[in-house]
C-alpha positions in Angstrom: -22.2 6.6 4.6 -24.2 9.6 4.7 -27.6 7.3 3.8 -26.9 4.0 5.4 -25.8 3.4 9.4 -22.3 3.0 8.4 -19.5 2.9 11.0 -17.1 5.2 9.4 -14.2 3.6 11.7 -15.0 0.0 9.7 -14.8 2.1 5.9 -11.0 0.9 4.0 -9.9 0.8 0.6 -7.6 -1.9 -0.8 -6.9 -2.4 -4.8 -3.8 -4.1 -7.0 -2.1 -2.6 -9.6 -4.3 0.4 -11.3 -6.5 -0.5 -8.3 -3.9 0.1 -6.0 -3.4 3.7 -7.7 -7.0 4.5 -6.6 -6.3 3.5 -3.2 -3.7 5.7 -3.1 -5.4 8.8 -5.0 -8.8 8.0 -2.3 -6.5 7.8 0.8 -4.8 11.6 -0.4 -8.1 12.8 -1.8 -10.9 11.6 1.1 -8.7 11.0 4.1 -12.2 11.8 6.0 -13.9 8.6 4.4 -11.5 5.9 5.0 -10.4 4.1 8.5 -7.6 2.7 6.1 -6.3 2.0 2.7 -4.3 -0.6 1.3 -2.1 -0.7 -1.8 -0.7 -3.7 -3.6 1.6 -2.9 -6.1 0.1 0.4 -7.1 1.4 3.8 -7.8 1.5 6.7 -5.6 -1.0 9.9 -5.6 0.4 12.2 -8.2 2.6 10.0 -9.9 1.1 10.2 -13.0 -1.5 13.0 -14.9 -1.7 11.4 -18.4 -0.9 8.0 -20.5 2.5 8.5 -20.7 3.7 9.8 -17.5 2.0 6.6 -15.7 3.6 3.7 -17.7 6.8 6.4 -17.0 5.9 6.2 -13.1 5.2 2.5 -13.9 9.2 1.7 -15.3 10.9 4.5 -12.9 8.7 5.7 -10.2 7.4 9.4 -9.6 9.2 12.1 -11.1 7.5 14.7 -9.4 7.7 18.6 -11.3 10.1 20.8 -9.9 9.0 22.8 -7.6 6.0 20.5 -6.8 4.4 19.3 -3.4 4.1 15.8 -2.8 0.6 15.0 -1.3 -0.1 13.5 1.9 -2.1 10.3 2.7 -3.7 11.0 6.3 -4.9 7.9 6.8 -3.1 4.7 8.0 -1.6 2.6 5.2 -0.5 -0.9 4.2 1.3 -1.4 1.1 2.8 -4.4 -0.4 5.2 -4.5 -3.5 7.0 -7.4 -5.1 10.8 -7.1 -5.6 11.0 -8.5 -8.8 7.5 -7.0 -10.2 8.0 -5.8 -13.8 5.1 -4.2 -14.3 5.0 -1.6 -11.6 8.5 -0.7 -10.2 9.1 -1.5 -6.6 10.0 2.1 -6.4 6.4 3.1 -6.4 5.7 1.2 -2.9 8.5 2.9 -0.9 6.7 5.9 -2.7 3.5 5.7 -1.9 4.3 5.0 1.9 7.1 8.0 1.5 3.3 9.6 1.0 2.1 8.6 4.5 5.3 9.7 6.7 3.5 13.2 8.2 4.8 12.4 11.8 8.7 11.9 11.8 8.4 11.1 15.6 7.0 7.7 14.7 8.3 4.3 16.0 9.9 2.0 13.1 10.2 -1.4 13.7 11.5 -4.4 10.7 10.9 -7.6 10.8 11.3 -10.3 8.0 9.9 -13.6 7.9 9.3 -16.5 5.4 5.8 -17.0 4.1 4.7 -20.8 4.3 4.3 -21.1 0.6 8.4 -20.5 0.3 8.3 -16.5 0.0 10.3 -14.2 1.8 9.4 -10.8 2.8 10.6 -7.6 5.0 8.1 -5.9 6.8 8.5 -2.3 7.8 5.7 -0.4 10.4 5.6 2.8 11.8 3.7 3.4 14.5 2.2 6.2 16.5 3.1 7.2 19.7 0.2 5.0 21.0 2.0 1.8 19.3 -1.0 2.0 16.7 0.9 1.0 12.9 0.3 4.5 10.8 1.9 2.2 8.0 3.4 -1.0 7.0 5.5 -1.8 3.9 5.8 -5.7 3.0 8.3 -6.3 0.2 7.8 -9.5 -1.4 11.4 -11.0 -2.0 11.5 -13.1 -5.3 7.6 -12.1 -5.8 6.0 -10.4 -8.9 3.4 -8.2 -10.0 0.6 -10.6 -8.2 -1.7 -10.2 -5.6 0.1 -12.2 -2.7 -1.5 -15.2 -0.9 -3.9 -15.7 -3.4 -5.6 -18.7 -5.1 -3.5 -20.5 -7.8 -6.4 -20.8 -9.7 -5.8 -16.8 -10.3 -4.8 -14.9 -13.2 -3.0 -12.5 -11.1 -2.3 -14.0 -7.9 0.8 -15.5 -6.3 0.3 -18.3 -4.2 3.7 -18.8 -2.5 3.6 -15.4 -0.7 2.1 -13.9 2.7 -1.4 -13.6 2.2 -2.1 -10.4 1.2 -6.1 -10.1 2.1 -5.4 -11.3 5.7 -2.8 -9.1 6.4 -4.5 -6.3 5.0 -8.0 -7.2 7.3 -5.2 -7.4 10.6 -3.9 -4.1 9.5 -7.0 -2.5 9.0 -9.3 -3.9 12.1 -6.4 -2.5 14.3 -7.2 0.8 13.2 -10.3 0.7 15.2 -8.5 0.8 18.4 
């Protein structure tokens, strides 16, 4: 960005799993670089410092240290979690959007609807006083540890579910106002 005509409103993040855990450390770590981030079945920032503690925060969720802070992600944030993913507990999705609530004066709205592969999912956004979504949460109801919407030719994908990459693309372009 500093070298190339970059638009810095059109910069977002998006990653599954461990990918998903970068998201969430770049979204807490350069909330100056990134319009908006999106996490699929990831962890949240802090969750883990070593080995052990992730696949821990992978089974449970964060246990954060007594006493300890629990970073911030400043940038608007979509995140998508499977309810029956066995790899990375749904926990960690409420957590990392847990991560992005800064403004309690935002407006929540749920909705729930029935992707056309057969999938059912709950969508939670909070919005800004603007209307602008600061975050959305999609739980995947049935889904797995898979990236949603994706091609069944896939090794990690689930078909049957809301796709994922669109949603995320919505989410992110609305950012720009």
């Amino acid at each position: 960005m500093r070298d190339h005509p970059i638009d810095p409103r059109r910069v977002y993040a998006a990653g599954l799993s461990a990918g998903g855990a970068a998201v969430a450390i770049l979204g807490v770590t350069y909330p100056d670089l990134y319009a908006a981030i999106g996490v699929h079945s990831g962890l949240p920032c802090g969750a883990a410092s070593d080995v052990a503690s992730a696949f821990a925060a992978m089974r449970q969720g964060r246990s954060p240290a007594p006493g300890s802070s629990r970073p911030s992600i400043a940038v608007p944030t979509i995140v998508f979690h499977g309810d029956r993913d066995t790899t990375v507990n749904p926990v960690n999705g409420d957590q990392v959007v847990a991560q992005t609530e800064a403004d309690a004066k935002s407006r929540t709205t749920v909705r729930r609807g029935i992707a056309p592969g057969g999938i059912g999912y709950t969508c939670t956004v909070r919005a800004d006083d603007g209307g602008r979504p600061m975050s959305e949460h999609w739980v995947l109801h049935g889904a797995g540890h898979a990236w949603s919407g994706g091609s069944p030719a896939g090794s990690c994908t689930e078909p049957h579910g809301p796709d994922v990459s669109r949603e995320m693309l919505r989410f992110f372009l609305l950012q720009q106002g």
